[in-house]
Backbone atoms as SQL, in Angstrom:
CREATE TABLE atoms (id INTEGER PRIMARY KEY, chain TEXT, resi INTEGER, resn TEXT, atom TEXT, x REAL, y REAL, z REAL);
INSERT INTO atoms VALUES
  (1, 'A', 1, 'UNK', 'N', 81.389, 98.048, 105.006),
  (2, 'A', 1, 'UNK', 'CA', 81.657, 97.440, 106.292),
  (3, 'A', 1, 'UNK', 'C', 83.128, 97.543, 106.679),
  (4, 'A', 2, 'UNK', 'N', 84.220, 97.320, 105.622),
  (5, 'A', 2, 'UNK', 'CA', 85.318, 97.151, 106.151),
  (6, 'A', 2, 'UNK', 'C', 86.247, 98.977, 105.710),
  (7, 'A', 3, 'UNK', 'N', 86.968, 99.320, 106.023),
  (8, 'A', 3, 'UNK', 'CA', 87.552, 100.717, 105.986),
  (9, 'A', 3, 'UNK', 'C', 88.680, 101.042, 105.193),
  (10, 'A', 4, 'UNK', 'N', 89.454, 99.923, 105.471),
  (11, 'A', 4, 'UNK', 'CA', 91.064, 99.585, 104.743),
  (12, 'A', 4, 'UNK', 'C', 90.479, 98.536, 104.452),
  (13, 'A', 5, 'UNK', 'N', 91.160, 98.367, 103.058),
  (14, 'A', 5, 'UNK', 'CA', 91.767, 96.678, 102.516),
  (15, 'A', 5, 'UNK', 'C', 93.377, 96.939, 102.130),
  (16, 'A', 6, 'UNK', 'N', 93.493, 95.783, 101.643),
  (17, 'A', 6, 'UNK', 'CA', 94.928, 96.007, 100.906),
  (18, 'A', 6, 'UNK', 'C', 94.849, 94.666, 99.647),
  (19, 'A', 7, 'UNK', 'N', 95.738, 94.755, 98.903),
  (20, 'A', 7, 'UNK', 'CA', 96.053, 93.997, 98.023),
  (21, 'A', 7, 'UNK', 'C', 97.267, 93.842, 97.753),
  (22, 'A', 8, 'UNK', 'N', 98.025, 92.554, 97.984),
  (23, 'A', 8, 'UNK', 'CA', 98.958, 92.126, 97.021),
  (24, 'A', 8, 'UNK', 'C', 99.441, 90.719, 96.072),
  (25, 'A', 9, 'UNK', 'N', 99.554, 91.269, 94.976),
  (26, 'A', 9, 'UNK', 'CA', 99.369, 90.123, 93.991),
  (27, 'A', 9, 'UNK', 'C', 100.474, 88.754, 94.543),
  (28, 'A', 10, 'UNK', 'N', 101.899, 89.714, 94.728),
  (29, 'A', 10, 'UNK', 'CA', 102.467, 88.019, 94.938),
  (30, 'A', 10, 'UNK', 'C', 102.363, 87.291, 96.257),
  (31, 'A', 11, 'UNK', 'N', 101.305, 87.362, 97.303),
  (32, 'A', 11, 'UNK', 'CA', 100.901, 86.740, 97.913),
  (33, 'A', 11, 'UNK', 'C', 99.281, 85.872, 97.706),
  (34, 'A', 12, 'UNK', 'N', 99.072, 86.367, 96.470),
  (35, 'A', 12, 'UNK', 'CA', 97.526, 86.423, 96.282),
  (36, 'A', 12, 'UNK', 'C', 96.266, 86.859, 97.152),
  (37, 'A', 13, 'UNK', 'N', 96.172, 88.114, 97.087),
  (38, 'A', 13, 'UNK', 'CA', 95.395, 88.693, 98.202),
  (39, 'A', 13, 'UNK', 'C', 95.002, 89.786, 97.303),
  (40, 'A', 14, 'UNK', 'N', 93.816, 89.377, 97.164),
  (41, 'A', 14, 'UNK', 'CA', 92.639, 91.130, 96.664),
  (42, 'A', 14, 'UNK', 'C', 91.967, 91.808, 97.942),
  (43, 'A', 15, 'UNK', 'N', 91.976, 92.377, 98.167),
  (44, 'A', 15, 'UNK', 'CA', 90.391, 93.414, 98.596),
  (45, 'A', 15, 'UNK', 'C', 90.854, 92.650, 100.433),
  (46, 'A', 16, 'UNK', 'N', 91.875, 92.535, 100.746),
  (47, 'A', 16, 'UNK', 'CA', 91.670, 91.703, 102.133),
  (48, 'A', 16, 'UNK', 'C', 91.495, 92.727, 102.916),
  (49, 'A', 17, 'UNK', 'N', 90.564, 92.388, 104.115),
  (50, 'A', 17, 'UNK', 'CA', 90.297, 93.496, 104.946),
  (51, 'A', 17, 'UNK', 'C', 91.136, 93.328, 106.052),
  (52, 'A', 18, 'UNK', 'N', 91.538, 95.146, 106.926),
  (53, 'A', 18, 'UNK', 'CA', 92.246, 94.792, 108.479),
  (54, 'A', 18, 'UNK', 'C', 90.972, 95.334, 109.105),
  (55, 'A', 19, 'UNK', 'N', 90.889, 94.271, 109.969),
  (56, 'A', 19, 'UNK', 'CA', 89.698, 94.161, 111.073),
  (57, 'A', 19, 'UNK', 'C', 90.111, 94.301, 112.499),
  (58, 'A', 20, 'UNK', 'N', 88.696, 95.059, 113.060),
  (59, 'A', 20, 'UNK', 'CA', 88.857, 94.509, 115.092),
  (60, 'A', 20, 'UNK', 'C', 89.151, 96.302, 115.083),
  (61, 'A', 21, 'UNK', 'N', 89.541, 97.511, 114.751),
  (62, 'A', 21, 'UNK', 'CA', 90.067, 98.037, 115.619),
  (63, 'A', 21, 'UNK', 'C', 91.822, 98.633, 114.632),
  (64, 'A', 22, 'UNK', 'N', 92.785, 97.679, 113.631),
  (65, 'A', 22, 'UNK', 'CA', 93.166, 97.917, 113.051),
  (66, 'A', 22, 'UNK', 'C', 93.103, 99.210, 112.068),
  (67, 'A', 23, 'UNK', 'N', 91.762, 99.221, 111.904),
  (68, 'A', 23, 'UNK', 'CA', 91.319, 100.468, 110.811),
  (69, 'A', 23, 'UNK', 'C', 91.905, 101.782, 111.251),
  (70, 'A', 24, 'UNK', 'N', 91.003, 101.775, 112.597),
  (71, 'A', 24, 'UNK', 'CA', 91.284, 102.586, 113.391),
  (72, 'A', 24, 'UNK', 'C', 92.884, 103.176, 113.488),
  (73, 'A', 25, 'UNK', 'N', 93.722, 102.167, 113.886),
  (74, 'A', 25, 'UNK', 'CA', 94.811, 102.425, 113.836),
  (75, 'A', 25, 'UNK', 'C', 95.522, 103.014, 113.285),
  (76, 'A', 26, 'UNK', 'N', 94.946, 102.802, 111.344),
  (77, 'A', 26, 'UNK', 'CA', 95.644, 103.240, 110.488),
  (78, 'A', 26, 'UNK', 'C', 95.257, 104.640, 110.099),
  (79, 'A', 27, 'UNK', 'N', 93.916, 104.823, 110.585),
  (80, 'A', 27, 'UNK', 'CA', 93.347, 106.169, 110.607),
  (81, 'A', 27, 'UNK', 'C', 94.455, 107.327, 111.937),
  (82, 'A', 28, 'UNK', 'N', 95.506, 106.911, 112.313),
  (83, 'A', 28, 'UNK', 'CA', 96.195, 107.340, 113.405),
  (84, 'A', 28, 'UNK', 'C', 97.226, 107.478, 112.673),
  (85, 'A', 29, 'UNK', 'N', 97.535, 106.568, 111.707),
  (86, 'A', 29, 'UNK', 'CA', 99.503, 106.688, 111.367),
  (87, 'A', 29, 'UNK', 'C', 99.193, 107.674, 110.159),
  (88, 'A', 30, 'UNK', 'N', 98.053, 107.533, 109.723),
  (89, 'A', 30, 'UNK', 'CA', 97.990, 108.121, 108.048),
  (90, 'A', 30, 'UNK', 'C', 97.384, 109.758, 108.342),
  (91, 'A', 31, 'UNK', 'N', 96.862, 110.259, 109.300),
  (92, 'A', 31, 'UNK', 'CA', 96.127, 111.394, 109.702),
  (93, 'A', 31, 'UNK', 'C', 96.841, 112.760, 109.186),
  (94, 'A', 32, 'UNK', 'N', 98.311, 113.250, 109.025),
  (95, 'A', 32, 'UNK', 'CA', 98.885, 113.856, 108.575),
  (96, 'A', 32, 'UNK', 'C', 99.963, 113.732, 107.453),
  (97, 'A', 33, 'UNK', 'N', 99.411, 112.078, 106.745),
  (98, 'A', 33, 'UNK', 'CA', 99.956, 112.050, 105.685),
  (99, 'A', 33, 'UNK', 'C', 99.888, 112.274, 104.040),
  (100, 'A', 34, 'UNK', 'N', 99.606, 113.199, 103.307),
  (101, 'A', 34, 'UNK', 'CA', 99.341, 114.105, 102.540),
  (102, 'A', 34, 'UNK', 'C', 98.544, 112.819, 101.214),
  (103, 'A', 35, 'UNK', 'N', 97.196, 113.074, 100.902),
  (104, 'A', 35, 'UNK', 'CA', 96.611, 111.845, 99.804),
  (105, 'A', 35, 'UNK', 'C', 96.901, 110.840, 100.445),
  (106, 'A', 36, 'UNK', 'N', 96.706, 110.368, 102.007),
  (107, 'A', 36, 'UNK', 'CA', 96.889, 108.771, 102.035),
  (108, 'A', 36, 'UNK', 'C', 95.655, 107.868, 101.604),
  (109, 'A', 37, 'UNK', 'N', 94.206, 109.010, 101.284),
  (110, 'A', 37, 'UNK', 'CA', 93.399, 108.032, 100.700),
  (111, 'A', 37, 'UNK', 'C', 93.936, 107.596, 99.512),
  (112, 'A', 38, 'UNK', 'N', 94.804, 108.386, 98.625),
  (113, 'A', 38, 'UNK', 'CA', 94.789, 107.869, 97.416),
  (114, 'A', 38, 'UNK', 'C', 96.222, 106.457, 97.337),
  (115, 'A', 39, 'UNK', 'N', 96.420, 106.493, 99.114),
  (116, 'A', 39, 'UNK', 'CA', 97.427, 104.954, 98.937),
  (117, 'A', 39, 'UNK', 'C', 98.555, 105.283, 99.653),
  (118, 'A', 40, 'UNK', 'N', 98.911, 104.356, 100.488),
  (119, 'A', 40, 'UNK', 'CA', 100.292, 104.788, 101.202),
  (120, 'A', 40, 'UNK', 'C', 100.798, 103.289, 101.485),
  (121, 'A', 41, 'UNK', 'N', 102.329, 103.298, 101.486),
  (122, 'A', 41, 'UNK', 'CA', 102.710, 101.836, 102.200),
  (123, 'A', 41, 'UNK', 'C', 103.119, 101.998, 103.764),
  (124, 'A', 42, 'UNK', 'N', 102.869, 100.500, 103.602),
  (125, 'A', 42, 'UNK', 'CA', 102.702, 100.584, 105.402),
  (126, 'A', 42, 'UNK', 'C', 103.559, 98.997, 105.451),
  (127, 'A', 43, 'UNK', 'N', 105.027, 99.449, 106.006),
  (128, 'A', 43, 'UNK', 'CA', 105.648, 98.049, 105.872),
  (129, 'A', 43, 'UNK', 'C', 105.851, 97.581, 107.447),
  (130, 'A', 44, 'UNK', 'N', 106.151, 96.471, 108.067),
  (131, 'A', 44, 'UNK', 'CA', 105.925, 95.475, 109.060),
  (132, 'A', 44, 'UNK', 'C', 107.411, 94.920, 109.315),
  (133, 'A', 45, 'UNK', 'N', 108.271, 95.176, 110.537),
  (134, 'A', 45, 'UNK', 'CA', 108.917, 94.363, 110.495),
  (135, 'A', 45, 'UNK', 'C', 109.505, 94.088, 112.272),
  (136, 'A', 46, 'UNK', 'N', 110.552, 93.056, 111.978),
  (137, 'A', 46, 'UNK', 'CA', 110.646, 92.993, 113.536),
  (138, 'A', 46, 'UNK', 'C', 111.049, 94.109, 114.736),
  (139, 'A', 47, 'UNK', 'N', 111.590, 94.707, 114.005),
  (140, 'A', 47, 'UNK', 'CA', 112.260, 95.741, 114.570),
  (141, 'A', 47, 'UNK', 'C', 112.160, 97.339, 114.122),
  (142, 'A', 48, 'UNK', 'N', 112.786, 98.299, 114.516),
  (143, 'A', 48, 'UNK', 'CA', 112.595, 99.952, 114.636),
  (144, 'A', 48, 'UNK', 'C', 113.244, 99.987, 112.705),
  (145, 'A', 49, 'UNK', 'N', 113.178, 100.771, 111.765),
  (146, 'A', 49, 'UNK', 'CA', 114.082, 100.830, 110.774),
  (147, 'A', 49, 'UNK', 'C', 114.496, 102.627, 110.889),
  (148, 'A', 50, 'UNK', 'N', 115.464, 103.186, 110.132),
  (149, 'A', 50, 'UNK', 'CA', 115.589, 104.155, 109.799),
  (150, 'A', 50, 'UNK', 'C', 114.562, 104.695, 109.983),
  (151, 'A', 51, 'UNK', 'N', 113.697, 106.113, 110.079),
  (152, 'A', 51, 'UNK', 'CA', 113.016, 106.888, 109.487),
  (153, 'A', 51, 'UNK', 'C', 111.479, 106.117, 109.562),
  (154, 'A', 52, 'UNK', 'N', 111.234, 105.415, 110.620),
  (155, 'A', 52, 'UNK', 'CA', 109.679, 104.737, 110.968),
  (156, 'A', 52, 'UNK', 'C', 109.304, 106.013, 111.352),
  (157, 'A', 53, 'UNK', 'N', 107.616, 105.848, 111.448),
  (158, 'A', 53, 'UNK', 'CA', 106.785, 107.112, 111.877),
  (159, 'A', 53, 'UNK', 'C', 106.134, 106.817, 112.660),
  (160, 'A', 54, 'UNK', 'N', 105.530, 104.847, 113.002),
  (161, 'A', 54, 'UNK', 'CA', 104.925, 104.661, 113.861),
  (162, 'A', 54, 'UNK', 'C', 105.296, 103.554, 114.150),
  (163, 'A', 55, 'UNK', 'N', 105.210, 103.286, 115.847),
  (164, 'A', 55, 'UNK', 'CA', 105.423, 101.617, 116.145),
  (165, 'A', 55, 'UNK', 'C', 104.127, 101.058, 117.115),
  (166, 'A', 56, 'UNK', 'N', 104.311, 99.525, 116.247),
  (167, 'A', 56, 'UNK', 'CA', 103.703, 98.927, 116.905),
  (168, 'A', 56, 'UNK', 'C', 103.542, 98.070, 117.332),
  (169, 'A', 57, 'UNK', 'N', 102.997, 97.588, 118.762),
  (170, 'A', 57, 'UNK', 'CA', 103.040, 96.391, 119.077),
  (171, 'A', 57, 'UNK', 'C', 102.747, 95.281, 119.414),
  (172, 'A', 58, 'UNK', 'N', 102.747, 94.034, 119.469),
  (173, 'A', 58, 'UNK', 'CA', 102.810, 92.892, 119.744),
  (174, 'A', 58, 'UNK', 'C', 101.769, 93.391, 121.916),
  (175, 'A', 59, 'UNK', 'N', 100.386, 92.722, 121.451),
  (176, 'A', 59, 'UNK', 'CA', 99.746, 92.759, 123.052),
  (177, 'A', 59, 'UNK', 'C', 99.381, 91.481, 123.346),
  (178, 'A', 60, 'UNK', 'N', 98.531, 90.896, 122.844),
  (179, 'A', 60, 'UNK', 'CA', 98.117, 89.052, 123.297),
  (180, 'A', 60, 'UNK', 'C', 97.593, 88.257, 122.275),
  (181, 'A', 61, 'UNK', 'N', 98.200, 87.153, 122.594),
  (182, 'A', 61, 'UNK', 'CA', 96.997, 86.090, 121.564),
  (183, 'A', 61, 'UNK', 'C', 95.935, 85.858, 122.198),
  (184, 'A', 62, 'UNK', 'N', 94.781, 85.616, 121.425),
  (185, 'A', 62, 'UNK', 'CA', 93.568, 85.508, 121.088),
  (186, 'A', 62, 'UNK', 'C', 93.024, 84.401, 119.996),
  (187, 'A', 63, 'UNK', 'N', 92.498, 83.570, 120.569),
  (188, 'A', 63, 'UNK', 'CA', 91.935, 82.704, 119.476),
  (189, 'A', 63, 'UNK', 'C', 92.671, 82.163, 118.527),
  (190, 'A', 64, 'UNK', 'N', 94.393, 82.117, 118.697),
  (191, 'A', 64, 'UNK', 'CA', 95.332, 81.858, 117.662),
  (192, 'A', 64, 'UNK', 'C', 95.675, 82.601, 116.469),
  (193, 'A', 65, 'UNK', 'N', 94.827, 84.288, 117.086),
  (194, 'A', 65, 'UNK', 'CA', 95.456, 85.333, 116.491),
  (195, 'A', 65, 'UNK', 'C', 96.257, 86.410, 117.054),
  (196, 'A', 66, 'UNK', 'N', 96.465, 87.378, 117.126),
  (197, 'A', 66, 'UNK', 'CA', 97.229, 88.376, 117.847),
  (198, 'A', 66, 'UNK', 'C', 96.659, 89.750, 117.698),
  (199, 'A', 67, 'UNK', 'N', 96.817, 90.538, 118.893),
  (200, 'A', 67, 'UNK', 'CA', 95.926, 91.790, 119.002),
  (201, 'A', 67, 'UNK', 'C', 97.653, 92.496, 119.272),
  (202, 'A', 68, 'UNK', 'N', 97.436, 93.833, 118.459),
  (203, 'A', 68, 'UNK', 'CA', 98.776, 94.602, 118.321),
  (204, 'A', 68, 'UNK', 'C', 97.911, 95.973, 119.411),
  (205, 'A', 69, 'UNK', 'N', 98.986, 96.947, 119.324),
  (206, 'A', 69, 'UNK', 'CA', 98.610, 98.181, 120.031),
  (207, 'A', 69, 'UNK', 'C', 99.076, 99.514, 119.174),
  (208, 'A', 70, 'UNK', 'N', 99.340, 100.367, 119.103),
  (209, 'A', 70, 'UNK', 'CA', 99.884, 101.579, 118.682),
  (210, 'A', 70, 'UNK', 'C', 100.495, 102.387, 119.749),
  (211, 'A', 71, 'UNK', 'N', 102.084, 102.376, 119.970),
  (212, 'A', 71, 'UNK', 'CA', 102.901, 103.090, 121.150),
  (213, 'A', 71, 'UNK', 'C', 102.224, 104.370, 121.054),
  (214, 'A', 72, 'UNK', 'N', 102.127, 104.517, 122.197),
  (215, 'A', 72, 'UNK', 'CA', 101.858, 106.167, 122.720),
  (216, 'A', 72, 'UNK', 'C', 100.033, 106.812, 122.597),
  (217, 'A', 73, 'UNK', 'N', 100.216, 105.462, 121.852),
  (218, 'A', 73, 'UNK', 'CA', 98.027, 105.630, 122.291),
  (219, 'A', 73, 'UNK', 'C', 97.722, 104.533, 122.689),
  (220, 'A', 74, 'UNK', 'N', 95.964, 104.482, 123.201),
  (221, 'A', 74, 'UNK', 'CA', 95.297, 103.532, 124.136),
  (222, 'A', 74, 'UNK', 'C', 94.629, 102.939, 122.777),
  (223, 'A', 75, 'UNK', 'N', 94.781, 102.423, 121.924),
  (224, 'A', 75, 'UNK', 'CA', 94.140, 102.342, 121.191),
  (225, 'A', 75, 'UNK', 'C', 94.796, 100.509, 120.929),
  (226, 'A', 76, 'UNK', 'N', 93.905, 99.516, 120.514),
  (227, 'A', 76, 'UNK', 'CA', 94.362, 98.447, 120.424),
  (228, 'A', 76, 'UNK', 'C', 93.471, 97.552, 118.699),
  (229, 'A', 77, 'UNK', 'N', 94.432, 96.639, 117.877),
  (230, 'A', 77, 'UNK', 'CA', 93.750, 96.298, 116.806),
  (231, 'A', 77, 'UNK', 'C', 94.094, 94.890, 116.684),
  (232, 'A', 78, 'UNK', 'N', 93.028, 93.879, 115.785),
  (233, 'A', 78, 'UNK', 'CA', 93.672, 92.787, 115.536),
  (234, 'A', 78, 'UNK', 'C', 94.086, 92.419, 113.840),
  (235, 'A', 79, 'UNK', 'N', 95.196, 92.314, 114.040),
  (236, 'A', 79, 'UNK', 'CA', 95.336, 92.358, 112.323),
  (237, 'A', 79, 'UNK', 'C', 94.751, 91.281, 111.922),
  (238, 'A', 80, 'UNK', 'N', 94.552, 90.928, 110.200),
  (239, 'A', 80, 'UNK', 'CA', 93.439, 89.922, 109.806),
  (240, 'A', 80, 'UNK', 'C', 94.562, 88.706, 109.559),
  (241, 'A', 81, 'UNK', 'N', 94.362, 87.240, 109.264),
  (242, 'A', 81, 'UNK', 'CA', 95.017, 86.397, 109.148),
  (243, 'A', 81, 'UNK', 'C', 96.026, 86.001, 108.131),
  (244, 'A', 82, 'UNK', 'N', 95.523, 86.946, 107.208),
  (245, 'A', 82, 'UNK', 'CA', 96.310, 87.164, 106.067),
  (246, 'A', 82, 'UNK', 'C', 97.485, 87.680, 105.935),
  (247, 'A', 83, 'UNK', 'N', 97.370, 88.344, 107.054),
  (248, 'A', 83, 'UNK', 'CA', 99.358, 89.124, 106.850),
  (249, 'A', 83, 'UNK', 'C', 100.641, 87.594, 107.904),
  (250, 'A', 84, 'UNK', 'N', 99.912, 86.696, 107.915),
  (251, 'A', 84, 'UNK', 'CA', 100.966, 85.885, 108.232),
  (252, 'A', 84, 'UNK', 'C', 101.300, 85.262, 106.963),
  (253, 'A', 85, 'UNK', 'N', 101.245, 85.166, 105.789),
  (254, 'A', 85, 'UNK', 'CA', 101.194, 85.115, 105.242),
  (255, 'A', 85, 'UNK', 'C', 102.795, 85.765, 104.564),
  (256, 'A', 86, 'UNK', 'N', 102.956, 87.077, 105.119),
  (257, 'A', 86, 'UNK', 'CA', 104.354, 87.743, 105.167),
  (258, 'A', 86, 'UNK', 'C', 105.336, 87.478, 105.961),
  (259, 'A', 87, 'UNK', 'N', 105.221, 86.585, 106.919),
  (260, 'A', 87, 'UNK', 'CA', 106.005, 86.559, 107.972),
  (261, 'A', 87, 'UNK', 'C', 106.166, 84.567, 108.721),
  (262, 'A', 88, 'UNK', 'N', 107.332, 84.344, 108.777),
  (263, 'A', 88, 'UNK', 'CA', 107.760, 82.887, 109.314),
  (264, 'A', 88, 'UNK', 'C', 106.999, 82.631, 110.870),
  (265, 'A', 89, 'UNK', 'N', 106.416, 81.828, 110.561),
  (266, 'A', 89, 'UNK', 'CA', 105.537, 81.246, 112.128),
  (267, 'A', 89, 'UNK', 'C', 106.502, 80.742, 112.956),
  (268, 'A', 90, 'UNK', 'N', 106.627, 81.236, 114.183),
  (269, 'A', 90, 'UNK', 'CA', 107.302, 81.240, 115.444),
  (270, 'A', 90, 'UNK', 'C', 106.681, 80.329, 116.386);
């Protein structure tokens, strides 16, 4: 059912799924990236860094979650609740 998960231990998170449309997404950043089935990182932050490959962004809340987009495509995802988890509530 779900496409991506991710795992990381020091947040305590196994097998968490990105849902809504997310999958999708990642099936967009990873498409010419060499074995990304066998694993790629995919880091999150407020802003552009050095040497990013994809951005993305911030479209509406929803239900007291948030639906992101992918610049330069029509394509829209909602990440799962778990990645706040990485990040200070605003």
């Amino acid at each position: 059912m779900w496409a991506h998960l991710f795992d990381d231990e020091s947040k305590e998170l196994d097998k968490e799924p990105f849902v809504f449309g997310a999958d999708d997404i990642i099936d967009i950043m990873v498409a010419d990236l060499p074995n990304a089935d066998s694993g790629f990182k995919l880091l999150f932050s407020h802003g552009p860094f050095p040497a990013y490959q994809a951005h993305g962004e911030w479209v509406r809340e929803e239900m007291e979650w948030n639906w992101y987009s992918l610049k330069n495509h029509s394509i829209e995802g909602w990440l799962c609740p778990a990645l706040l988890k990485f990040f200070d509530r605003r």
